[in-house]
N, CA, C and O of each residue as an XYZ file, in Angstrom:
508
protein
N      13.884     -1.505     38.285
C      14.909     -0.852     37.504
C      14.470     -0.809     36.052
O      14.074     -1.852     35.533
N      14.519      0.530     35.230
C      13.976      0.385     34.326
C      15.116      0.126     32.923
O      16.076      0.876     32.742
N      14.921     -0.597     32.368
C      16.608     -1.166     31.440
C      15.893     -0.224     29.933
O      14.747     -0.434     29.536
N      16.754      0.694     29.340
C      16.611      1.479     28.469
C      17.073      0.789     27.011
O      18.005      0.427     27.730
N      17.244      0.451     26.176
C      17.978      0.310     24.859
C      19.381      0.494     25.062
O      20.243     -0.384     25.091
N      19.561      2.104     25.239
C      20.755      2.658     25.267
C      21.383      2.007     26.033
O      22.425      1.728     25.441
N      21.401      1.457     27.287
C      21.825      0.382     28.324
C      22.361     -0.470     27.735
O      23.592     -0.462     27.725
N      21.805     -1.270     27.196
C      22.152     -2.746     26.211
C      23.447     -1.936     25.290
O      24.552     -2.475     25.352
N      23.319     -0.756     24.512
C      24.156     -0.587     23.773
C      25.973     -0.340     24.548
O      27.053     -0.653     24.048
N      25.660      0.370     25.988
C      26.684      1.051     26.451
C      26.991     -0.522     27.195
O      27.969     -0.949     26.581
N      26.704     -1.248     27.929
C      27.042     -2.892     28.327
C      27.798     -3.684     27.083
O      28.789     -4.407     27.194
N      27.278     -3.452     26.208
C      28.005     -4.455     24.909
C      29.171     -3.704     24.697
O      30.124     -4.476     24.800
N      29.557     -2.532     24.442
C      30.568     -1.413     24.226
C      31.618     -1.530     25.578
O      32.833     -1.697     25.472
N      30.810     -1.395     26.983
C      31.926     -1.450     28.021
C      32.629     -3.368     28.065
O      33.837     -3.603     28.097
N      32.005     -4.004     28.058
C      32.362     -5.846     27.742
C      33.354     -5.953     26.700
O      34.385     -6.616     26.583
N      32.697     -5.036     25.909
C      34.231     -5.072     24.422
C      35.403     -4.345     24.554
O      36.507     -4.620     24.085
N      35.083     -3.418     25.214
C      36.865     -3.043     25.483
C      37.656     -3.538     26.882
O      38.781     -3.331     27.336
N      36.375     -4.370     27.368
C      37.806     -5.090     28.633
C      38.258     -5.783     27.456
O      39.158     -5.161     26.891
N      37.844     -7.170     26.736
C      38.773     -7.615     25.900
C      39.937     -6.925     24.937
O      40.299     -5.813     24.552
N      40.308     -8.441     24.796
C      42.002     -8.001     24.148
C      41.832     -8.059     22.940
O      41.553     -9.080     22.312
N      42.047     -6.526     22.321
C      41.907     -6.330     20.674
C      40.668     -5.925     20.098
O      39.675     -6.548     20.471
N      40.515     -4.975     19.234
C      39.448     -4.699     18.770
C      38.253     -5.614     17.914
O      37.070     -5.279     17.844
N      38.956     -7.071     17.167
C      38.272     -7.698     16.849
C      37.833     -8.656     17.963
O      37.281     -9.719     17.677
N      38.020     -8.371     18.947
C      37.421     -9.724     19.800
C      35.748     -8.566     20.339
O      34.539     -8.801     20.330
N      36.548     -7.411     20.718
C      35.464     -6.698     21.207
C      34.502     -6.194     20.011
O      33.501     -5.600     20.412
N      34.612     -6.306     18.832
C      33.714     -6.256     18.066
C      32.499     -7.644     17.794
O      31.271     -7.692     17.731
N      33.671     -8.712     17.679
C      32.472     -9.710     17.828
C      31.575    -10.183     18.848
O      30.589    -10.830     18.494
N      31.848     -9.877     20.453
C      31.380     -9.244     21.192
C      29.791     -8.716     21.253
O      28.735     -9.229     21.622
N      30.145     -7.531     20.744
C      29.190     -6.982     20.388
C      27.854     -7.636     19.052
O      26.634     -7.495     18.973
N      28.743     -8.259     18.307
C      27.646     -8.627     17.729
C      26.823     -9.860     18.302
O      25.662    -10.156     18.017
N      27.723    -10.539     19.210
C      27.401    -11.777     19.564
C      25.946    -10.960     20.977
O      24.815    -11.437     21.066
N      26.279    -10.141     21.565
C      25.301     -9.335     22.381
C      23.983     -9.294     21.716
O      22.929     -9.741     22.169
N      24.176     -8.698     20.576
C      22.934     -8.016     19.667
C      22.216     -9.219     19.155
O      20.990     -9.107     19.147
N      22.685    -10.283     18.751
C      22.432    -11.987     18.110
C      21.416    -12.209     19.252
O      20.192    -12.323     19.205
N      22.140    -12.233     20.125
C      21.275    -12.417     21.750
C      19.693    -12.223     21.667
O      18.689    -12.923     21.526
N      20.019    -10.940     21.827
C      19.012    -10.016     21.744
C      17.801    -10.170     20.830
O      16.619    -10.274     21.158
N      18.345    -10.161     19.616
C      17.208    -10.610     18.905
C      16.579    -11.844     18.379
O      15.773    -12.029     17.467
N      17.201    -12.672     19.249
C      16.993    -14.093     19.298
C      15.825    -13.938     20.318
O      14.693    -14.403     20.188
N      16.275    -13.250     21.287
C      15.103    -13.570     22.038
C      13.714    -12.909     21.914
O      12.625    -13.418     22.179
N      14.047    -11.363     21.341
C      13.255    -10.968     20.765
C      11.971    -11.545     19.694
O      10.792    -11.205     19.599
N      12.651    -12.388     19.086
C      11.686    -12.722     18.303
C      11.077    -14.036     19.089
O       9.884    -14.257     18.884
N      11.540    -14.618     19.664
C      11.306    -15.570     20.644
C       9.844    -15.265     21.743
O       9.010    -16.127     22.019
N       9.832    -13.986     22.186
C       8.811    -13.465     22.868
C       7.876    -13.552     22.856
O       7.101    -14.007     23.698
N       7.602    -12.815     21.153
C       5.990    -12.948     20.649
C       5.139    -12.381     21.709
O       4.676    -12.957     22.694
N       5.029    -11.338     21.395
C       4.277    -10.496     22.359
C       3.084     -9.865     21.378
O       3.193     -9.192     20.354
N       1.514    -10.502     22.324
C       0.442    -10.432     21.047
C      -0.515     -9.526     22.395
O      -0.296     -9.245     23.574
N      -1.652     -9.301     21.405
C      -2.612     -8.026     22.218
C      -4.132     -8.727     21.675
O      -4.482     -9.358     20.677
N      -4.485     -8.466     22.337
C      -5.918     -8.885     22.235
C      -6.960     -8.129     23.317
O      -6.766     -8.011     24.526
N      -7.988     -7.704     22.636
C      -8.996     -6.505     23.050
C     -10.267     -7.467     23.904
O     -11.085     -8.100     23.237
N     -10.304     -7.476     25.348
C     -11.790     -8.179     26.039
C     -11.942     -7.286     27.202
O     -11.239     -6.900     28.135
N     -13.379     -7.081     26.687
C     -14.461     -6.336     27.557
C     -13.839     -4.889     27.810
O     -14.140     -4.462     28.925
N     -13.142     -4.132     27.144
C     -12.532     -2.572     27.302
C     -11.070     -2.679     27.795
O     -10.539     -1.628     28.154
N     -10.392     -3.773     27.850
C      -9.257     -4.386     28.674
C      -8.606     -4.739     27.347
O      -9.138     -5.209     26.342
N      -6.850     -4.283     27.647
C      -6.387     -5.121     26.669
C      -5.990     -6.231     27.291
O      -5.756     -6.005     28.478
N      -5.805     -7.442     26.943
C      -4.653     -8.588     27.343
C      -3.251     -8.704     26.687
O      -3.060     -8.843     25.479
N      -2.590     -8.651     27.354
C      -1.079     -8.713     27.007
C      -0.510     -9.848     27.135
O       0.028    -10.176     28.193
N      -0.547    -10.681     25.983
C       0.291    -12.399     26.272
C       1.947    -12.135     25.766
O       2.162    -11.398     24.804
N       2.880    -12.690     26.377
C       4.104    -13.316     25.355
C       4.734    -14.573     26.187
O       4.332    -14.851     27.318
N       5.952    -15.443     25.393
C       6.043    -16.660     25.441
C       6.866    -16.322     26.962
O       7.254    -15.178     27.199
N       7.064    -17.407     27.898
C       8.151    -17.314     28.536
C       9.652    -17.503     27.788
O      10.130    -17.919     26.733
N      10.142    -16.786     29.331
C      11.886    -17.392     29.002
C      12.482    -17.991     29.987
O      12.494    -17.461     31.097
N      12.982    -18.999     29.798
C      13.923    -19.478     30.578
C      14.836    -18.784     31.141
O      15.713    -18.292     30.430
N      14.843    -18.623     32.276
C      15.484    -18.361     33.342
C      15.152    -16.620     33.845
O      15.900    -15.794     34.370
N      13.843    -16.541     33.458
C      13.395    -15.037     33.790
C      12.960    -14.674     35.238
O      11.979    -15.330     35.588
N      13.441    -13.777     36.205
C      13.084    -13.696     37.655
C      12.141    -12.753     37.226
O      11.081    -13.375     37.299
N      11.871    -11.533     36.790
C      10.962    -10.301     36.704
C      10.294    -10.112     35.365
O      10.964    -10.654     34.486
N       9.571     -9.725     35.061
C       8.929     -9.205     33.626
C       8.222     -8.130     34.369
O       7.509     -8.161     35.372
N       8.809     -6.725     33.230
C       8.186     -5.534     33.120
C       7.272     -4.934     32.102
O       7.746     -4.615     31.011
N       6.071     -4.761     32.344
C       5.181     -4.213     31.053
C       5.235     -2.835     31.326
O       5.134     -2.215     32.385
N       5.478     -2.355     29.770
C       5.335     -0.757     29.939
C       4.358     -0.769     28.656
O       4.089     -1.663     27.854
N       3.933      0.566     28.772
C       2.753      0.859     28.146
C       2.733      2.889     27.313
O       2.776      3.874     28.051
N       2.687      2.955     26.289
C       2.958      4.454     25.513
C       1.582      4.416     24.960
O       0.808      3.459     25.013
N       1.368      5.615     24.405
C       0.323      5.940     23.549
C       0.734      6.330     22.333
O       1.522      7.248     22.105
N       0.142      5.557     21.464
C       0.447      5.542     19.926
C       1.409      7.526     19.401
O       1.019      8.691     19.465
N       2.626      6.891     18.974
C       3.393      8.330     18.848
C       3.561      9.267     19.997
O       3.571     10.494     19.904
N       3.708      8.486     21.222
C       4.017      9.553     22.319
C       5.531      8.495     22.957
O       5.751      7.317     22.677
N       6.144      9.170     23.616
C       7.296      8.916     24.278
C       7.602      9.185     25.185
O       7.431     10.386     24.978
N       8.010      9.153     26.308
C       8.522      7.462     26.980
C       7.633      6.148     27.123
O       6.707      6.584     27.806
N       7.436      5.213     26.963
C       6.900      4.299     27.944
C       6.603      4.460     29.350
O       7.354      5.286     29.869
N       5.689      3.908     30.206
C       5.153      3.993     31.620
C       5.412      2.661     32.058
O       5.118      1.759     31.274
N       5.871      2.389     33.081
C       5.797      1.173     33.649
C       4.661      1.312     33.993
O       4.206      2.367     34.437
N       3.804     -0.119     33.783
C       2.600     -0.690     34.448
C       2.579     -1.563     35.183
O       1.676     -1.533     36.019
N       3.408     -2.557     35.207
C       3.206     -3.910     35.925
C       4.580     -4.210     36.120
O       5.447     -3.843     35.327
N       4.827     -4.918     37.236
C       6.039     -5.904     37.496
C       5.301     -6.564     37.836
O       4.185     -6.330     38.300
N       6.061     -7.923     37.569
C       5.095     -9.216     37.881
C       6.104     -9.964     38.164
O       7.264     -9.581     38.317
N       5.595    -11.321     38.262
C       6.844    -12.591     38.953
C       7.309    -13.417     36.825
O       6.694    -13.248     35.772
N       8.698    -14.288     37.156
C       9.246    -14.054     36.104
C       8.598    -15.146     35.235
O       8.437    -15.081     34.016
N       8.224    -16.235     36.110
C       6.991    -17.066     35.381
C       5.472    -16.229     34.765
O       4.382    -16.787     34.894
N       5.549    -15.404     34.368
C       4.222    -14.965     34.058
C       4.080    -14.434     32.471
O       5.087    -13.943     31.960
N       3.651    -14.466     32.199
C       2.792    -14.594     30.514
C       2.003    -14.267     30.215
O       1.547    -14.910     29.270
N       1.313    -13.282     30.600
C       0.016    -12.437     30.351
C      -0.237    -11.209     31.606
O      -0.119    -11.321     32.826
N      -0.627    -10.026     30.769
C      -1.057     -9.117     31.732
C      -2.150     -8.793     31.542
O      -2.216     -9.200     30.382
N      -3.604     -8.162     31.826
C      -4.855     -7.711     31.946
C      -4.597     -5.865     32.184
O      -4.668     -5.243     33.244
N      -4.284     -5.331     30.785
C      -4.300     -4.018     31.420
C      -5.920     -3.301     31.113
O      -6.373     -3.215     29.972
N      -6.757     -2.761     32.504
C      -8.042     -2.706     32.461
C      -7.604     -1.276     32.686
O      -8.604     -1.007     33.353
N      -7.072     -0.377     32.680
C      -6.534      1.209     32.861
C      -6.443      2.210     31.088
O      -5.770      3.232     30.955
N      -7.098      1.713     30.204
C      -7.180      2.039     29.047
C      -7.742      2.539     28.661
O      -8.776      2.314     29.289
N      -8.036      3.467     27.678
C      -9.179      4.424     27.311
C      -9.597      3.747     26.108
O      -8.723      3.197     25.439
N     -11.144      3.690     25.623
C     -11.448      3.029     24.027
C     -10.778      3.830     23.194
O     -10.101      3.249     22.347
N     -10.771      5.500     23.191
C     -10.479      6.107     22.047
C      -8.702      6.323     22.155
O      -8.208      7.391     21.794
N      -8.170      5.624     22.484
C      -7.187      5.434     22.453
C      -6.398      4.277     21.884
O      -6.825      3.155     22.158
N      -5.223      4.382     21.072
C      -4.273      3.704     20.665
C      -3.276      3.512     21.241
O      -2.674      4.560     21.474
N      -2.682      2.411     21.683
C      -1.162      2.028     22.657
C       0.062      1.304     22.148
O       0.270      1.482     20.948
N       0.730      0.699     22.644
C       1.599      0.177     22.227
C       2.473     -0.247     23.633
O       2.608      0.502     24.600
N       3.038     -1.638     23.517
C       3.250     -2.325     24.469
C       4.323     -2.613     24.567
O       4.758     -3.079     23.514
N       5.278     -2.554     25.639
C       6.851     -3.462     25.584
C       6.779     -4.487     26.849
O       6.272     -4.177     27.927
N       7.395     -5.830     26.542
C       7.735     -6.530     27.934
C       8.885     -6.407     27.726
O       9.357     -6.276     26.596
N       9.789     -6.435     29.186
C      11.228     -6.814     29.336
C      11.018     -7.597     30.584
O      10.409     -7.445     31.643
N      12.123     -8.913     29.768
C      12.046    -10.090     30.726
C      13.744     -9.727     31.280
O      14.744     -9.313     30.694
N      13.455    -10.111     32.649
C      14.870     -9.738     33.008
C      15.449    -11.142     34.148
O      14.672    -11.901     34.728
N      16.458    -11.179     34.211
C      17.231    -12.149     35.356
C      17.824    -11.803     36.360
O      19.044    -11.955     36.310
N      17.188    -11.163     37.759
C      18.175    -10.747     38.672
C      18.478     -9.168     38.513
O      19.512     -8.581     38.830
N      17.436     -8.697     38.003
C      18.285     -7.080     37.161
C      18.970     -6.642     35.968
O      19.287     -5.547     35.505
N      19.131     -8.164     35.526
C      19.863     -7.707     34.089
C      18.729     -8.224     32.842
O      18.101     -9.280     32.910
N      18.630     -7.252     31.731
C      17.739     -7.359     30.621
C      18.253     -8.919     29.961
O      19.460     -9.164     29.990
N      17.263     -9.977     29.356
C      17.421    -11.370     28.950
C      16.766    -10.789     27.502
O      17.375    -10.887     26.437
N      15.592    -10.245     27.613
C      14.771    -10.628     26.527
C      13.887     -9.032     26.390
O      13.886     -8.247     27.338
N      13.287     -8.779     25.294
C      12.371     -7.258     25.183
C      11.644     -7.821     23.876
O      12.161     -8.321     22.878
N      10.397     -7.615     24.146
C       9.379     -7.765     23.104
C       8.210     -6.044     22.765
O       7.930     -5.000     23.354
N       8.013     -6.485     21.930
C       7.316     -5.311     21.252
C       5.832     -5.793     20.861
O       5.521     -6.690     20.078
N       5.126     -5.076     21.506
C       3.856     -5.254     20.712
C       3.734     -4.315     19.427
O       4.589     -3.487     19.110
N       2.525     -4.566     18.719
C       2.166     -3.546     17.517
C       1.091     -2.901     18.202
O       0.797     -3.009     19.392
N       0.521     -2.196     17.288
C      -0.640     -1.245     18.481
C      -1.801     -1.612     18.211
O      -2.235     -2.022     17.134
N      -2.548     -1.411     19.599
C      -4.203     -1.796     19.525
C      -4.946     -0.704     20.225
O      -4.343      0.108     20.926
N      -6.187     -0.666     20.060
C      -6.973      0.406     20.739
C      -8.043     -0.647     21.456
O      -8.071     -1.830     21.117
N      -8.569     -0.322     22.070
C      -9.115     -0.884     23.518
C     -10.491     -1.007     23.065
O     -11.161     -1.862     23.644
N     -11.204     -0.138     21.893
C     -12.443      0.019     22.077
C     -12.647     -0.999     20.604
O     -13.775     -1.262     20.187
C-alpha cells in the first residue's frame, strides 16, 4: 500500500472532527504532525555510493512491521516503489541505478498498514 502525504493530512483532519469541538480537533492535528516529525527526524536516512550501487541506511523504529523504499530522479515526480522489506531492516542495496544519474530517496516505515515514520534522503548520483 502506498501511503501518500496527502493521506497523513486527510487521517489527521477525519480524527479531528470525530472529536468534540474544534479546539480538541485542532490540537489533534497538531499533536499528528509532532508525531510525524519526531520521527522523521528520528530516521536519518543517509546514502552512500559502493561499486555503482547506492546504499540506503536509516535508523530503525520501534514497532515497524514493513519499510518501503521509493526511489525519483532528481526533479522528476512520483516516486517508484523499489523495495518492501521486513520491518526490522535498515539498509537497502539499490544496484538498478544509472552513474549519470541523480536520485533521491524516501523510506516509509509503517505498522500493519498504517504510516509510523517517513524519511527523506538528499540526493546522490551513483557514479
Amino acid at each position: 500500500m502506498k501511503v501518500e502525504r496527502a493521506d497523513l493530512i486527510q487521517d489527521a483532519l477525519l480524527r479531528a472532527s470525530a472529536q468534540n469541538g474544534a479546539k480538541v480537533g485542532l490540537q489533534r492535528i497538531a499533536q499528528v504532525f509532532a508525531e510525524h516529525i519526531a520521527y522523521y527526524q528520528a530516521l536519518g536516512v543517509s546514502l552512500s555510493v559502493q561499486d555503482g550501487s547506492i546504499q540506503v541506511t536509516w535508523n530503525n523504529v520501534p514497532g515497524t512491521t514493513q519499510v518501503q523504499v521509493e526511489r525519483r530522479e532528481l526533479d522528476q515526480t512520483p516516486s517508484q516503489l523499489i523495495a518492501i522489506l521486513d520491518g526490522s531492516s535498515t539498509s537497502f542495496g539499490d544496484t538498478t541505478v544509472s552513474g549519470s544519474k541523480s536520485y533521491v530517496y524516501d523510506v516509509k516505515n509503517l505498522k500493519n498498514s498504517d504510516l509510523v515514520a517517513v524519511g527523506y534522503s538528499k540526493r546522490v548520483s551513483a557514479s
